[in-house]
N, C-alpha and C positions, 0 to 999 in steps of 0.2 A: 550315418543316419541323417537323415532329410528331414528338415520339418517346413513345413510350405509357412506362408506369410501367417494366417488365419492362426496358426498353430502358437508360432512364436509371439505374435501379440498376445495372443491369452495368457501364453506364460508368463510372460515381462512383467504382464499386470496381476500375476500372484505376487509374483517376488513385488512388484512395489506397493502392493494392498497389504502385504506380510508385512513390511517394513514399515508403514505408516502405523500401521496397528501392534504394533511393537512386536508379534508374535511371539517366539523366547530369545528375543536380543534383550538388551536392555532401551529403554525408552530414546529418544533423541533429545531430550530434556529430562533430566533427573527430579522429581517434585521432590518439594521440600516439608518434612512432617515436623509440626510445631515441637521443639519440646516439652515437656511437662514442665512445672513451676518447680525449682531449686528447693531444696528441704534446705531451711537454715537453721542455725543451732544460735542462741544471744549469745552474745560477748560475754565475758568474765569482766566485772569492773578490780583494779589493779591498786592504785592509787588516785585520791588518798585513799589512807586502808579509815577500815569504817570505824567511826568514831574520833577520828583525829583533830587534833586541835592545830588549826594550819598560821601561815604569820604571817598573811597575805588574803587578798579582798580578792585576786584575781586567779586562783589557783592553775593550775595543770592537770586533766583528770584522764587518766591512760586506762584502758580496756585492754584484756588478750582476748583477738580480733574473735568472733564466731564463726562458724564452721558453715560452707555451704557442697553438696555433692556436684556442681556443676561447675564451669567456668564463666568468669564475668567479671563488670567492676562493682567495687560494692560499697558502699557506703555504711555510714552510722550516724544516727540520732541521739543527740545529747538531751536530758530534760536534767535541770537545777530548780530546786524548789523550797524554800523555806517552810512547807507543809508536806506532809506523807501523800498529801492528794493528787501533789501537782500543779495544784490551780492557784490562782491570787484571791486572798482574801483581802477585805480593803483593811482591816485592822490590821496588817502585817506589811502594808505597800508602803516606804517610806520614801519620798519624790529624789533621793540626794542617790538613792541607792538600788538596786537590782536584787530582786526577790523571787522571780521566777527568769529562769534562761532556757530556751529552745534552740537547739541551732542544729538542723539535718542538715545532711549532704555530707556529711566529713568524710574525705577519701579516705580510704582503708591503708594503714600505714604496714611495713611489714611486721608482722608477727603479734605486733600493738599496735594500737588507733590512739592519738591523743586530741585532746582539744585544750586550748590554755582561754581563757575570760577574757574578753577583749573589754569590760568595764569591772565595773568594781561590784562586788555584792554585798549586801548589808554586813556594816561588821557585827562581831559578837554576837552572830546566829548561828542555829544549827541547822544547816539544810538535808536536804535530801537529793540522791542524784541517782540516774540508771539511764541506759543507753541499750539500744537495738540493732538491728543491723539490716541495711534495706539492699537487695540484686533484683533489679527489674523492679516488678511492681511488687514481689514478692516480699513480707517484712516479717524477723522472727521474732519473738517473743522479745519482754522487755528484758534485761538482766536483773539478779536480785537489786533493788534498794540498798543500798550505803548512804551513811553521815558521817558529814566532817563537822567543825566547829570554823566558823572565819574568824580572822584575827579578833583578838580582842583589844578595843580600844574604849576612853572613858576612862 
């Protein structure tokens, strides 16, 4: 079979109108579909167990990590509080000592997350502590609230 000039350019230009237009190949760049935001689960706090009386101003406070359905790195947010609130009351703020503690970003350790006090917190208080867990901008709930007791001194 023949096909004269006039013929064969028309053709060429299906096949490469087809092609640009993806027809049913697959694209020449594959687009990329955001995924949805990670479901996370809070952390479990671990130690200290609630209500503990500890013998140390600086503790170590371990979580079993929280759960997310995606892959990623993930973090956790520590809140220490000598109040149920969270916040600093100034009758409770003594200048020698650390009464409220925030420290996010903490890499996620295997299986538990710990964070240890890098200053001292009030002694012979009873604080209150709970932690989160952040993937992207995504952040899950807080975990229950627990109390320790810090050393007692005096």
């Amino acid at each position: 079979m023949r096909c004269d000039l006039k013929e064969y350019v028309a053709l060429l230009l299906v096949i490469v109108v087809g092609a640009a237009c993806g027809g049913d190949r697959n694209p020449a760049s594959p687009s990329s579909t955001p995924l949805p935001n990670p479901k996370l689960t809070a952390p479990a706090p671990e130690t200290p167990g609630d209500g503990s009386q500890l013998d140390t101003l600086r503790p170590t406070l371990t979580v079993t990590n929280g759960t997310s359905d995606q892959t990623g790195v993930r973090t956790y947010d520590f809140q220490i509080s000598d109040n149920e609130n969270f916040s600093t009351s100034i009758g409770s703020f003594i200048t020698s000592f650390v009464v409220l503690v925030e420290k996010q970003g903490v890499p996620e350790g295997t299986g538990t997350t710990s964070l240890t006090l890098e200053e001292d917190l009030q002694p012979t208080t009873r604080f209150f502590w709970r932690v989160r867990m952040r993937q992207g901008s995504t952040v899950s709930e807080w975990s229950p609230t627990k109390t320790f007791k810090s050393r007692l001194m005096g």
